[in-house]
C-alpha positions in Angstrom: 18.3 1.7 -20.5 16.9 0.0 -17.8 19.2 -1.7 -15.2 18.7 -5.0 -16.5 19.1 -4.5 -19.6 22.4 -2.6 -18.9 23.2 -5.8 -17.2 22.0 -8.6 -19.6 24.1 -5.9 -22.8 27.3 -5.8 -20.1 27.2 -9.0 -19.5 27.0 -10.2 -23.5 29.7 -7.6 -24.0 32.0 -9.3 -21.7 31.5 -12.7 -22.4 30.3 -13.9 -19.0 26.4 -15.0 -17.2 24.3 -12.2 -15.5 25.4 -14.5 -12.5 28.9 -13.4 -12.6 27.8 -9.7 -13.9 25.2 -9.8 -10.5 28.5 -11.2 -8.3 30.9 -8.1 -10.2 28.1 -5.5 -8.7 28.6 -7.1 -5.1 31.9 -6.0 -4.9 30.9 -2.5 -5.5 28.4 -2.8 -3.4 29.6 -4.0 0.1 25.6 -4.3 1.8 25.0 -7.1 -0.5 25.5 -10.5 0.1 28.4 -11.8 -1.7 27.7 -15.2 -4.0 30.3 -17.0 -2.3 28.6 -16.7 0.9 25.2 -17.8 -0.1 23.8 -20.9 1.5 21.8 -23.3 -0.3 18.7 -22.1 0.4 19.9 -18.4 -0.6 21.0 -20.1 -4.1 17.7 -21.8 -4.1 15.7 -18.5 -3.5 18.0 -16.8 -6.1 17.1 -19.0 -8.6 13.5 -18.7 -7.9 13.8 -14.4 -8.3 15.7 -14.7 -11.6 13.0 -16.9 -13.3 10.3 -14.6 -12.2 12.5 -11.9 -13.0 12.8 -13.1 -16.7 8.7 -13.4 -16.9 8.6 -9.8 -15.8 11.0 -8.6 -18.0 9.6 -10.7 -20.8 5.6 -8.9 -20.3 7.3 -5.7 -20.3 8.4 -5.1 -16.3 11.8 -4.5 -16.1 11.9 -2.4 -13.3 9.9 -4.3 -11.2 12.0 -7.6 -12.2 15.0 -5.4 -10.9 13.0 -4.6 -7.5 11.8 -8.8 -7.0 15.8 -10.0 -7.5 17.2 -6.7 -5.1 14.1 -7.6 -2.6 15.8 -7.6 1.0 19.0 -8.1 -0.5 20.1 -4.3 0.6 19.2 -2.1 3.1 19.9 1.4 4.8 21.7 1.5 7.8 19.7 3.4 10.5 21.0 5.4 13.9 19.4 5.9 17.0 19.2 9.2 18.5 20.0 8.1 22.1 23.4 8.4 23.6 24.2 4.6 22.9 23.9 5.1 19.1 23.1 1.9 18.0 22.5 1.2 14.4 20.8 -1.2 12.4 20.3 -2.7 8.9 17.2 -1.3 7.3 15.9 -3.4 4.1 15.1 -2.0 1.0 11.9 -4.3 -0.1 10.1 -4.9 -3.5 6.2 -4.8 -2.5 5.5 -6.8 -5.2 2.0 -8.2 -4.7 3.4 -11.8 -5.2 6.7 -11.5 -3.4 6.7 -14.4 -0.4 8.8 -11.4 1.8 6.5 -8.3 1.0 3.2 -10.5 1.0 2.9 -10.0 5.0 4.0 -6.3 5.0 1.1 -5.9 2.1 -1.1 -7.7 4.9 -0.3 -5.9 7.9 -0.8 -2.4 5.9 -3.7 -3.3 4.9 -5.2 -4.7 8.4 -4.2 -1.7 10.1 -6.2 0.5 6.7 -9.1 -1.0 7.6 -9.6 -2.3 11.0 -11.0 0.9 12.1 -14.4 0.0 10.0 -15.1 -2.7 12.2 -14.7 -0.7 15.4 -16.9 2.0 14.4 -19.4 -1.0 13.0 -19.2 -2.3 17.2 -20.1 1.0 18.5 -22.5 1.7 15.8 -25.0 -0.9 15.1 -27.4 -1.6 12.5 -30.5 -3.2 12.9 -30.3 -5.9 10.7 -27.1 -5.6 9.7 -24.4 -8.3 9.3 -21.0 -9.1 8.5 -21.4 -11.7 5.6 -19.6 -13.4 3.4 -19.2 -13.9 -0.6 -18.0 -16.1 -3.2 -17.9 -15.0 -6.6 -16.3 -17.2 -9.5 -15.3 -16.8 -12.5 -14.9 -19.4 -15.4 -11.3 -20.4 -15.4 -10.4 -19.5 -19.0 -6.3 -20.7 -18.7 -5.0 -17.8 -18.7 -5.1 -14.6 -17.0 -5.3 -11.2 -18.5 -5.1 -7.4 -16.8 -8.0 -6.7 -19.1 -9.6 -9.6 -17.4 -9.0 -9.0 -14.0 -10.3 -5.5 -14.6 -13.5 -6.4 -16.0 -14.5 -8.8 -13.6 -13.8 -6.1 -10.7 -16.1 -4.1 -12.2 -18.5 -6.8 -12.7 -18.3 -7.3 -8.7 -19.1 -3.5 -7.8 -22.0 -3.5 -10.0 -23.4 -6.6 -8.3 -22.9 -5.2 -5.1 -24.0 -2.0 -5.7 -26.9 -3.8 -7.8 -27.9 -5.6 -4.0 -27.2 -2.6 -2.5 -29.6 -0.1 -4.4 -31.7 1.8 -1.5 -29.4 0.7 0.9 -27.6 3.3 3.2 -24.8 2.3 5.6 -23.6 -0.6 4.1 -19.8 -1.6 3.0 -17.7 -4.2 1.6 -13.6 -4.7 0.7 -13.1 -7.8 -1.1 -9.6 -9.8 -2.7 -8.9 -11.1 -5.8 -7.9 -14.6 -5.5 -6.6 -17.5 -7.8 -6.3 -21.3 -6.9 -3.0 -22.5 -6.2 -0.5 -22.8 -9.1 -3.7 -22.2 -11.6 -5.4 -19.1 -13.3 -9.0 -19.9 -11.6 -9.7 -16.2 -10.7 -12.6 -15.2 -8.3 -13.1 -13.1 -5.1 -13.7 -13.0 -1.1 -15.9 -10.1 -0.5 -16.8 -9.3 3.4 -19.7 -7.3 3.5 -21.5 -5.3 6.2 -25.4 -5.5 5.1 -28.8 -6.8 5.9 -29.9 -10.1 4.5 -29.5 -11.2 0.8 -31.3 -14.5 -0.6 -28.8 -16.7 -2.4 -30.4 -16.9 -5.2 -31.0 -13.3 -5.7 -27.2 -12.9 -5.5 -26.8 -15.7 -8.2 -29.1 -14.4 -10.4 -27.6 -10.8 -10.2 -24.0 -12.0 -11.0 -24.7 -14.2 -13.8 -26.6 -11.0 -15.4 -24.2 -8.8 -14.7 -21.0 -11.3 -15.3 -22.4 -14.1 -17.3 -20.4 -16.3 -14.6 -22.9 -18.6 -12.6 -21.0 -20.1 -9.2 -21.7 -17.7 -6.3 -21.9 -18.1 -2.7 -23.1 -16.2 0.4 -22.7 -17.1 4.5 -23.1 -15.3 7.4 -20.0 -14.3 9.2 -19.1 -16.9 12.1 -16.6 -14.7 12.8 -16.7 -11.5 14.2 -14.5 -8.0 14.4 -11.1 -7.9 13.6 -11.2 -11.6 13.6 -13.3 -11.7 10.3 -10.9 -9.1 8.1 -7.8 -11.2 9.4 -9.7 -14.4 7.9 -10.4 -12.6 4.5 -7.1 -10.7 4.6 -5.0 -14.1 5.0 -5.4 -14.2 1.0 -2.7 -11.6 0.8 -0.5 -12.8 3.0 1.4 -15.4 1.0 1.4 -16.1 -2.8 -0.6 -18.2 -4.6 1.6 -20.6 -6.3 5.3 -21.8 -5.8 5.8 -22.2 -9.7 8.3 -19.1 -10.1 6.8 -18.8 -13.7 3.3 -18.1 -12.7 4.2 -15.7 -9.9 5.8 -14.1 -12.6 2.8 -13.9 -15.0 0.6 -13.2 -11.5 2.6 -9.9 -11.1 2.3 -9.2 -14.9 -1.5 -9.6 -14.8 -2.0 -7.8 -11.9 0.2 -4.9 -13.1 -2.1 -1.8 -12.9 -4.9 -3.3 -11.2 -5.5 -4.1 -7.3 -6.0 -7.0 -5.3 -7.9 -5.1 -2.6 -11.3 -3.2 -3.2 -12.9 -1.2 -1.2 -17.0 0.2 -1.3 -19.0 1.9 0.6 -18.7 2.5 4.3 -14.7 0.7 3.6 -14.0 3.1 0.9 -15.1 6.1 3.1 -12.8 5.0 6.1 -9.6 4.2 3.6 -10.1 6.9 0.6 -9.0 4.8 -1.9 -5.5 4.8 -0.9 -3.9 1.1 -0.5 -1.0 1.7 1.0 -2.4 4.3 3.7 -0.4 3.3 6.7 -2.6 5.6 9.4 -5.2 7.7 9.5 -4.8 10.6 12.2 -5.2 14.2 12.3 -2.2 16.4 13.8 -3.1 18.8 15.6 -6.2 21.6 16.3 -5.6 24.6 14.1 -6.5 26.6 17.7 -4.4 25.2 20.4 -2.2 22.4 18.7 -3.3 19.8 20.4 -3.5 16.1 18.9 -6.2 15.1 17.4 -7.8 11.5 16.1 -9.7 11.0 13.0 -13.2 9.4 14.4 -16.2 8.6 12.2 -19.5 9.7 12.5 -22.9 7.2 12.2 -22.9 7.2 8.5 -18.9 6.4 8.2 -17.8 10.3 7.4 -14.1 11.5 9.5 -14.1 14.2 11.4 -12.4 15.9 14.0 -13.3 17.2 17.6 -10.9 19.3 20.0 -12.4 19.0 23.5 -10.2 21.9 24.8 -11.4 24.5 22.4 -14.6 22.8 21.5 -14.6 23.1 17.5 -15.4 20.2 15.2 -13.9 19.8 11.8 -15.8 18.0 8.7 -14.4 16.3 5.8 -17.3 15.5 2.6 -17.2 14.0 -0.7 -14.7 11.2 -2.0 -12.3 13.8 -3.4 -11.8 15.5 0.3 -11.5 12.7 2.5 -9.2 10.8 0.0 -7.3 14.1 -0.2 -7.2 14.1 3.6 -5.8 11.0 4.1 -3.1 11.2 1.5 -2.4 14.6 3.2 -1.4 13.4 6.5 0.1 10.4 5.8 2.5 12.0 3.5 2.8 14.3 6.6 1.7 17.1 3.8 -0.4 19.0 6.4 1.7 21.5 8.7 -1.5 22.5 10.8 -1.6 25.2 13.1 -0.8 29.4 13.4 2.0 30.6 11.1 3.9 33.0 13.3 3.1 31.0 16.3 5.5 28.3 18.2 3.9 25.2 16.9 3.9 26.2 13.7 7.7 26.2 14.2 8.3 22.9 15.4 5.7 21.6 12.9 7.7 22.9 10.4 11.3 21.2 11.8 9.3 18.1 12.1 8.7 18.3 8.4 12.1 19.2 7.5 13.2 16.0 9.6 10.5 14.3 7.6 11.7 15.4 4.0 15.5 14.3 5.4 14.5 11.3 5.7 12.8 10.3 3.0 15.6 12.4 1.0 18.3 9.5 2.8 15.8 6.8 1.6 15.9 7.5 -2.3 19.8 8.6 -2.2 19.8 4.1 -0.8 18.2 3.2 -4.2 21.0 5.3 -6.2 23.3 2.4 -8.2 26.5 2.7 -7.4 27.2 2.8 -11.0 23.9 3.2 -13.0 21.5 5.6 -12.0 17.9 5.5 -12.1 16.3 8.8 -14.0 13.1 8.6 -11.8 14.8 8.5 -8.4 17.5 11.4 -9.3 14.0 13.4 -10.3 12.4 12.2 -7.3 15.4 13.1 -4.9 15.3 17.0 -6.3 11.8 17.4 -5.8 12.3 16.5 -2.0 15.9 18.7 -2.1 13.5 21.9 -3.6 11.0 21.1 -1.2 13.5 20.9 1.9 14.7 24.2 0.8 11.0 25.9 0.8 10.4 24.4 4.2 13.8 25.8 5.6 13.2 29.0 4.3 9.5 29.6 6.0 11.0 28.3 9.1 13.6 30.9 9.0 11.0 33.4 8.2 9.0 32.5 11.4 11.9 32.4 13.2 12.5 35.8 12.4 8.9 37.1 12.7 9.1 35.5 16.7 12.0 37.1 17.5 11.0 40.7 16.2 8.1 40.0 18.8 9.0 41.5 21.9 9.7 44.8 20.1 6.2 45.6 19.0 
């Protein structure tokens, strides 16, 4: 049984309000706040969380409902390394798409995804090629479905690939969007591509949707400057009705908000959360090395000390790639050689860490099946990594006797 529902049972069994069940659970939990210490606003925001908690758990999303209402609310504590030792509180967030606290972190994750597109679009030109915006619509039936939101994605990468056809170099990311405290769904799409008539664009999108309303514009904006514009959609929810950003999050459950084609998609990989996109070290003399992009948007990697060049093809690869290193996955480099060592202790403080991090979401007195999984994986894993490092500890110090 899910933690709510262990909650909402308890709480019937006992005769008392989730409320009081909720303020029982911070006195076995001292990182939360206590109830009687809320401010207003704190009871206000509360109150907000358990109504969209109740839609989520009502379409089917009780552990998501369990993350919104614990969003922020605990943390783990974290110690410098220096001499001084200082600590600080860590949060523990939800990343719910809708969440008013997670919204910028979703934005700032996603700038810094794809930002790098628009520097390798400045030192790589295109004769006639802009950065463009468009508008597409969609008729605002009411209601808002996953089945719907899912089809009308679809609908948008056939039209742009439908404009596109013949084209090389081109890109676009674009957002799902609803109007403010309504279901009116459509989408910002920037775009890196010659010129498109208007009407050609309307004409492909109502055969291809059935929808009719779409816009085009030239960028006035330019860089950076133009993905923070479209990005700002992500940044804060759409509504401040707590019962339609709870059927937002149910909607959008299984789907994204951010799309990525072409020369985007190649940069990203398809990963939404990717949080950087860097390359270790050489696999000859261990130096850093920095993803770049070649003319037609492809990674790869150059080591100016031992002059070799390394090439990543295909979807699969580079979106392989990129999940690689930012999972730190990748330990790069000789096997017997010193590197290699400290690559592996880096991974081993790596897979500490992110073992600390999951042991923070145990329940003090309910326990979460998919975290105690989760948190032997990364003990089994720990274990492999400790024993090839004392493997290649031993194989350097048998060395000198060769």
């Amino acid at each position: 049984m899910n933690v709510l529902g262990s909650f909402a049972s308890e709480a019937q069994a006992w005769g008392i309000s989730m409320g009081d069940r909720f303020e029982l659970e911070t006195l076995c939990r001292p990182s939360l706040k206590p109830l009687e210490k809320f401010s207003d606003e704190d009871h206000a925001d509360f109150k907000f969380r358990s109504h969209v908690a109740e839609v989520l758990v009502f379409g089917g999303l009780s552990g998501k409902a369990a993350r919104y209402l614990d969003c922020a609310r605990k943390g783990i504590v974290l110690r410098c390394q220096g001499d001084e030792q200082h600590e600080f509180l860590s949060p523990m967030y939800c990343d719910l798409r809708f969440c008013p606290r997670c919204a910028p972190r979703r934005f700032a994750r996603l700038y810094a995804k794809h930002s790098s597109v628009l520097d390798h679009i400045h030192r790589n030109p295109i004769r006639g090629f802009r950065l463009r915006g468009i508008t597409l619509t969609s008729r605002n039936t009411g209601q808002l479905t996953t089945e719907q939101i899912k089809k009308f994605n679809k609908d948008v990468k056939k039209t742009l690939r439908l404009l596109m056809k013949g084209v090389k170099g081109w890109g676009a990311i674009w957002v799902n969007e609803v109007g403010f405290n309504n279901t009116n769904l459509h989408t910002h799409v920037l775009i890196y591509c010659p010129y498109i008539g208007k009407e050609k664009l309307k004409a492909i999108w109502r055969k291809v949707s059935g929808h009719v309303v779409a816009g085009i514009r030239q960028s006035q904006l330019f860089g950076p400057k133009a993905l923070l514009y479209m990005l700002k959609y992500v940044s804060k929810p759409p509504s401040d009705d707590p019962e339609m950003v709870g059927r937002l999050e149910v909607a959008f459950h299984g789907t994204r908000r951010v799309h990525a084609l072409g020369l985007f998609y190649d940069f990203a990989g398809g990963d939404e959360d990717n949080l950087q996109s860097e390359w270790k070290n050489c696999p000859l003399c261990a130096d850093g090395l920095a993803i770049l992009a070649s003319k037609r948007g492809k990674p790869y990697c150059v080591c100016n000390s031992c002059g070799i060049q390394l090439f990543f093809r295909g979807k699969t690869g580079i979106s392989r790639l990129l999940h690689m290193v930012r999972r730190e996955i990748l330990i790069p480099g000789k096997a017997d050689g010193t590197d290699y060592g400290i690559a592996l202790f880096d991974r081993l403080q790596h897979l500490k860490s992110q073992k600390e991090e999951l042991e923070g979401k145990r329940g003090l007195i309910f326990r979460d099946s998919d975290v105690e999984n989760a948190i032997e994986i990364v003990d089994s894993e720990i274990e492999t990594v400790q024993g090839e490092l004392a493997k290649t500890a031993r194989t350097k110090q048998r060395e000198p006797n060769k």
